[in-house]
C-alpha positions in Angstrom: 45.1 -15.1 14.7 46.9 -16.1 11.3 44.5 -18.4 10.5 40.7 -18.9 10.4 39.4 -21.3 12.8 36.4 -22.2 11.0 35.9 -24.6 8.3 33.3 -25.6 6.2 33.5 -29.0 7.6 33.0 -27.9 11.0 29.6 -25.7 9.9 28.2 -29.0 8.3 28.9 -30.8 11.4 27.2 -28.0 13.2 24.2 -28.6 11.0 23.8 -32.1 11.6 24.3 -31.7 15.7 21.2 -28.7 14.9 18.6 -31.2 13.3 15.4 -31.7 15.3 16.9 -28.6 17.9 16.7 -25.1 16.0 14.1 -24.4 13.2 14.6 -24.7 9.0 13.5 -20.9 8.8 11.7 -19.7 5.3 13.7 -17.6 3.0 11.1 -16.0 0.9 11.4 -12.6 -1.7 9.7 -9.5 -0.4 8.4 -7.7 -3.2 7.9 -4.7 -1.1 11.1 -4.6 0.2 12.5 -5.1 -3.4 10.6 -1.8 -4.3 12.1 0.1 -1.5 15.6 -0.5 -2.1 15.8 -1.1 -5.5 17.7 -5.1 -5.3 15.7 -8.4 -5.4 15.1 -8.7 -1.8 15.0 -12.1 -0.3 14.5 -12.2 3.5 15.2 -14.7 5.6 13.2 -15.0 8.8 15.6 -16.7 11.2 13.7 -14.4 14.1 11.2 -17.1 13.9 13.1 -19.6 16.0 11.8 -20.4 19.2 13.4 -17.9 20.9 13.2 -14.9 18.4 16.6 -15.2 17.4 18.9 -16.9 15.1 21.5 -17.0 18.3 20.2 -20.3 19.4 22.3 -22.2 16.6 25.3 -21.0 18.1 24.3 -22.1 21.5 22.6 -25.2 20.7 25.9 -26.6 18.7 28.0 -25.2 21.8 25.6 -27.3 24.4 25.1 -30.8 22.0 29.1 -30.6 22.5 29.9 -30.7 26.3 31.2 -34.0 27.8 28.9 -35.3 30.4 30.9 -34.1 33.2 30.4 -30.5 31.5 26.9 -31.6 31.2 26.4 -31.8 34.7 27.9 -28.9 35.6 26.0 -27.0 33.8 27.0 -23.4 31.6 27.4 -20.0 32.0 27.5 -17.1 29.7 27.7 -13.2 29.1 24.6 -12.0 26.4 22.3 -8.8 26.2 20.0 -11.4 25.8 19.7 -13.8 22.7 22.4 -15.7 23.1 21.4 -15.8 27.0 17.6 -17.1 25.5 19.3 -19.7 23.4 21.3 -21.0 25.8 18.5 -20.9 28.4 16.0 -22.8 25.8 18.1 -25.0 24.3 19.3 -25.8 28.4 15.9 -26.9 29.4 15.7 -28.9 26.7 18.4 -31.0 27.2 18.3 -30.9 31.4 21.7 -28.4 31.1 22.0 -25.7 34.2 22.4 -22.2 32.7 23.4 -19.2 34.1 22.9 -15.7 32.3 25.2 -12.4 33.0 23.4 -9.6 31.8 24.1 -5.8 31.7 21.9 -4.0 34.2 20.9 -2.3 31.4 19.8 -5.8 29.1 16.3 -5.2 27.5 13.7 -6.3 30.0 11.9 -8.5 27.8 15.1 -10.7 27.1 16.3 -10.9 31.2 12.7 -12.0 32.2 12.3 -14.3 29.1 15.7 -16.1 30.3 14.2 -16.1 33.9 11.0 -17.6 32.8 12.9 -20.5 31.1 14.5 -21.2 33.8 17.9 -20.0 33.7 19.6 -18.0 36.6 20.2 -14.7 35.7 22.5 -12.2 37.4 22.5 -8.8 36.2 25.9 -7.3 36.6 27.8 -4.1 35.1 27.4 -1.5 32.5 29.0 -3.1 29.7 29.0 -6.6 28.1 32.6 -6.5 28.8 31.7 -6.2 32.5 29.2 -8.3 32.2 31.5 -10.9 30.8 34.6 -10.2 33.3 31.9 -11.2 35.9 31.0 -14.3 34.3 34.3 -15.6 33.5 35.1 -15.3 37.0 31.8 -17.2 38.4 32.4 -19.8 35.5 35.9 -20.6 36.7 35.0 -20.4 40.9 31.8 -22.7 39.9 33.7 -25.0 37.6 31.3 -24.3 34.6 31.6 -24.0 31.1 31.9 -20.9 30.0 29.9 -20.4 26.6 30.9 -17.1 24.4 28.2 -15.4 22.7 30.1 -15.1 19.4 34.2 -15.9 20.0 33.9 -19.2 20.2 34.4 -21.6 16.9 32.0 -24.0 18.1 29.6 -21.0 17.9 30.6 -19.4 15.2 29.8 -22.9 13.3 26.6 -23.1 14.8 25.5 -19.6 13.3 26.9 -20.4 9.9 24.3 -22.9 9.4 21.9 -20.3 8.5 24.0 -19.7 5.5 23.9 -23.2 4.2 20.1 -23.2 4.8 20.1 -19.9 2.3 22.3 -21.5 0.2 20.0 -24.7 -0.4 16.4 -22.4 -0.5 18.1 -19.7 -2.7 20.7 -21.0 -5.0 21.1 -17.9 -7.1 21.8 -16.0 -4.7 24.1 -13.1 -5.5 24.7 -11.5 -2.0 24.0 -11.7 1.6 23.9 -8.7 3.8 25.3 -9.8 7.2 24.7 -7.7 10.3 28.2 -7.6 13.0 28.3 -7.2 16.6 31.1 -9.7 18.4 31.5 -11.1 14.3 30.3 -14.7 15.4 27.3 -14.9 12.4 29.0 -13.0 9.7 32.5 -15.9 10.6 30.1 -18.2 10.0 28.1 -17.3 7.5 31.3 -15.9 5.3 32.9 -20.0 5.5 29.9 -21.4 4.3 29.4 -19.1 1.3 33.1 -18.5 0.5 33.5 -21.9 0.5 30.5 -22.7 -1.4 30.1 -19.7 -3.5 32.8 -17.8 -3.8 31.2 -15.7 -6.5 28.2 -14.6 -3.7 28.7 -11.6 -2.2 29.3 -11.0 1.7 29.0 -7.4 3.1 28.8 -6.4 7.1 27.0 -4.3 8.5 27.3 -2.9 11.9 25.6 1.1 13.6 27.7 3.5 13.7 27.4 3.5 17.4 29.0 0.5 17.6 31.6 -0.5 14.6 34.2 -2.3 16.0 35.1 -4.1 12.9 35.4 -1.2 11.0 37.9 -0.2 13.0 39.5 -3.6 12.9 39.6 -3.6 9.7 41.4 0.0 9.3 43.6 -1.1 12.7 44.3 -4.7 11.1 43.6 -6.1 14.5 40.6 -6.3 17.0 40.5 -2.9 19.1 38.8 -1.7 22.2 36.1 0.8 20.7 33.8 3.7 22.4 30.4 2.1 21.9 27.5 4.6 22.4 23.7 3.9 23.0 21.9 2.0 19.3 18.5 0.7 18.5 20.6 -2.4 17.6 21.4 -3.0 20.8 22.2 -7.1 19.9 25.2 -5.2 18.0 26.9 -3.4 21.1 29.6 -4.9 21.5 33.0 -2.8 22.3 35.9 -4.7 20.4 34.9 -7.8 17.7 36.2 -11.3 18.7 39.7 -12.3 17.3 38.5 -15.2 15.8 35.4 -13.8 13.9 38.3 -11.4 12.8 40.5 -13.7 11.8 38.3 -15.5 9.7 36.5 -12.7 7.6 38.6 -10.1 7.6 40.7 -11.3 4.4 37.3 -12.0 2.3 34.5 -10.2 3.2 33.7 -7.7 0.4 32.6 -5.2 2.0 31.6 -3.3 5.7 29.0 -0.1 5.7 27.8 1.4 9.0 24.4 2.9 9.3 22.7 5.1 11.6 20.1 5.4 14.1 17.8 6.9 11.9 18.4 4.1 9.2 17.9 1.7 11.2 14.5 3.1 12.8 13.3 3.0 9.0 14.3 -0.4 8.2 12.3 -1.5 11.6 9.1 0.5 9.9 9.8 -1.0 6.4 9.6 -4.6 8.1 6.5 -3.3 10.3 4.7 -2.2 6.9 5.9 -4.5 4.4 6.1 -8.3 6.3 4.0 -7.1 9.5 6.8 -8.2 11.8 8.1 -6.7 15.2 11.6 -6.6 14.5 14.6 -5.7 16.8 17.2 -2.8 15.7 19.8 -5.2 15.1 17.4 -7.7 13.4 16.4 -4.9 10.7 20.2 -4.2 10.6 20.9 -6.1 7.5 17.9 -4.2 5.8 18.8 -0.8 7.3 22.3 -1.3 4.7 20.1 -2.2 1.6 18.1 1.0 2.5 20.7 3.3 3.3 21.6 3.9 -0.4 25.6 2.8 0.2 25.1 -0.4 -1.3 24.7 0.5 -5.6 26.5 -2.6 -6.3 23.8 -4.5 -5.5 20.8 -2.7 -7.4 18.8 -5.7 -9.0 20.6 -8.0 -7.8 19.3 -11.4 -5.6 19.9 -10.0 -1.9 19.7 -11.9 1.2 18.4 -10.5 3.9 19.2 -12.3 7.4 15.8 -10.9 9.8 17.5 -12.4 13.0 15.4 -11.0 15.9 12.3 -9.9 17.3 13.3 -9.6 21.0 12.4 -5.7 21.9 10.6 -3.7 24.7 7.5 -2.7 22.9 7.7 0.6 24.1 11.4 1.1 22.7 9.8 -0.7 19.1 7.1 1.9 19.3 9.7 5.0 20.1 11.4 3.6 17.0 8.8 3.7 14.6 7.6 7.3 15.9 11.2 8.5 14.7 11.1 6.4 11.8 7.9 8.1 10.6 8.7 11.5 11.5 12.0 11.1 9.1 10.6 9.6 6.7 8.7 12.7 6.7 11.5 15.1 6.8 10.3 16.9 10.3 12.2 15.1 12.6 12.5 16.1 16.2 11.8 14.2 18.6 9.8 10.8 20.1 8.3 11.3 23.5 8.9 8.8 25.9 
């Protein structure tokens, strides 16, 4: 863990395995958006991949790597679902066996979207941490690859290329708002732009129900946190991956934390202003430019990574109930 294990090198590479297999996403200002939090909004709409999520870079560079052997074999991995979709996608397309380890309590709509493209999912455990413990050991009695939803550098490369897409459609940028479960995109992202643009700024954001690298950060190592239920579920994860730590935690500029409530409003503000069906953690990025933590950035070019659309519609519609009712100032509570 004393160095990073990205490079720049190894996110271009990443970007050349990607071409013709994951979209070039638009990056487009949102005026509304600017007016609501004051900075020069510019949001980038990597939900619109074929899966609803930008996790399929990741898993796309991790599958246009195996040997053939590994190939044949097939892959296994531990998601709450969009890296489970990528991989699932991404395996059909290239005739790759995947198996998906899920929570019991995965989003519906990702375990049957997996199911439906053909990957075999087994729904195990609590926590992804149980869900991954059960994986690992499947992988290694089955003699697949196992393929890490974020602490993996082949991965981690894969998700920076949405960074050097921003950096090509936006060139003066100022700063990208990154949203932080396992710390596989913001690794990514924060070698492309450091790199690059040393000048841009790169700030994390996680819920506060689940802000493990906050508490990296203040422990100076990855630690096992208490996660609690979060809109953003995508986020959830318990402790953030060594490597992702390793390789932000001396430059990123900054790490806020918002709340449930934030990040209800920042899934209405996408709902109103771009007409989108946005996931908690998808709107996470927005939720910090909203939240009023960020002055720094008033009128300034903002990035703003939209990474998923992959919810139950009934917990969407819960959200925006709650969103609505404090936005209002009388909130107290969404029936389900």
């Amino acid at each position: 863990m004393n160095a990073p294990l990205l490079s720049l090198d190894d996110v271009f590479q990443a970007q050349a395995r990607l071409v013709g297999g994951v979209r070039l996403t638009p990056c487009a200002p949102s005026a509304r958006l600017s007016d609501l939090t004051g900075m020069r909004i510019i949001a980038k709409h990597d939900y619109l991949q074929a899966t609803g999520s930008f996790k399929e870079r990741g898993a796309r560079n991790a599958l246009g790597l195996l040997s053939p052997t590994e190939r044949a074999r097939g892959v296994i991995a531990a998601s709450a679902g969009n890296h489970a979709l990528g991989l699932a996608f991404h395996g059909r397309a290239l005739g790759i066996s995947v198996t998906v380890v899920m929570p019991r309590l995965a989003p519906r709509v990702k375990a049957g979207r997996c199911h439906a493209l053909g990957a075999h999912v087994v729904l195990h455990g609590d926590t992804f941490d149980e869900a991954a413990a059960h994986a690992r050991s499947l992988a290694d009695a089955g003699g697949q690859t196992y393929v890490h939803p974020f602490d993996d550098p082949v991965v981690m490369a894969g998700q920076g290329t949405l960074a050097l897409e921003v950096l090509d459609q936006i060139p003066d940028l100022e700063a990208i708002v990154v949203p932080v479960g396992g710390g596989g995109l913001l690794a990514g992202v924060i070698t492309a732009v450091k790199a690059l643009r040393p000048d841009v700024l790169v700030i994390g954001v996680e819920p506060v129900h689940a802000s493990g690298l906050v508490a990296a950060l203040h422990a100076q190592r990855p630690v096992h946190t208490q996660t609690l239920p979060t809109l953003a579920d995508g986020l959830a994860v318990a402790q953030v991956g060594a490597g992702g730590f390793a390789t932000v935690r001396a430059v990123v500029d900054r790490v806020v934390t918002v709340s449930e409530d934030e990040l209800a409003l920042a899934m209405l503000a996408l709902s109103e202003a771009e007409d989108v069906v946005i996931e908690g953690a998808g709107a996470a990025a927005l939720a910090a430019c909203l939240s009023g933590r960020l002055p720094e950035l008033a009128g300034r070019r903002v990035v703003v990574p939209v990474t998923g659309r992959n919810i139950d519609p009934a917990v969407h519609a819960r959200a925006l109930c709650r969103a609505r009712l404090v936005r209002e100032e009388r909130l107290s509570s969404c029936v389900a």
